[in-house]
N, C-alpha and C positions, 0 to 999 in steps of 0.2 A: 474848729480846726483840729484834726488831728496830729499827733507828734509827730509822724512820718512827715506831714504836709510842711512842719515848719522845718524841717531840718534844711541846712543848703543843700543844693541840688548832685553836687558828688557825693555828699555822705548821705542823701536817700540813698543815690543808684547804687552807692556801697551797699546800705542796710538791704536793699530788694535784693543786691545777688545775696549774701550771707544769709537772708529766707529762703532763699532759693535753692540754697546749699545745703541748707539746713534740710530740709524735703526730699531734695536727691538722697542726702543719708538716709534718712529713715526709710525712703522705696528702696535702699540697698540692704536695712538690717532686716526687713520685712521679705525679702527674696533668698535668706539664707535658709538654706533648707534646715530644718529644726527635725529633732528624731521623733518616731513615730510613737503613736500614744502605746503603742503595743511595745514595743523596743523599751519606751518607759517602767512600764508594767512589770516586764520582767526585768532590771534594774533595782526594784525597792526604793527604798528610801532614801538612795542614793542619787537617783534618776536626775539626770540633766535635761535642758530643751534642746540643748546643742550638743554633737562630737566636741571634744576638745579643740582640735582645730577651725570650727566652727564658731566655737564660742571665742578666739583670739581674734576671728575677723568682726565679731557682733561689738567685743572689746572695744579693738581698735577705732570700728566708726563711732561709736557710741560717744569715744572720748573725743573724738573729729567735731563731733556734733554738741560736745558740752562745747568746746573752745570757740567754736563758731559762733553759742549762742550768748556765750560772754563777751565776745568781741560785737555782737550786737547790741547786747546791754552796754556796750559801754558809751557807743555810739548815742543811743537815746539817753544815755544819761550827761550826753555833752551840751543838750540842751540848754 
């Protein structure tokens, strides 16, 4: 039996959406447009994958998606 299987049944269907959330972030930080390897290039050593304002939205999911994935661990850890 897997841990999901034992949880009660609200705090599965909690833990599946908080997976579920979890994924929606990432197809969101995965959709940000990132600079181009040329744009890098000439940049140097400096070079970014993101604009500045790009990089505050990758930021902010990023940190959306650590807190999600702590509030899941805490979840399997109520076991």
């Amino acid at each position: 039996m897997s841990r999901k299987q034992r949880l009660p049944k609200d705090a599965a269907q909690y833990y599946d959406w908080l997976v579920g959330q979890s994924f929606n972030i990432e197809n969101q930080i995965k959709q940000v447009p990132k600079i181009s390897l040329e744009e890098q290039a000439t940049m140097g050593a400096s070079a970014a994958e993101y604009t500045p304002q790009n990089l505050q939205k990758v930021n902010a999911l990023t940190a959306r998606r650590s807190q999600i994935e702590v509030e899941a661990q805490r979840i399997v850890g109520q076991i």
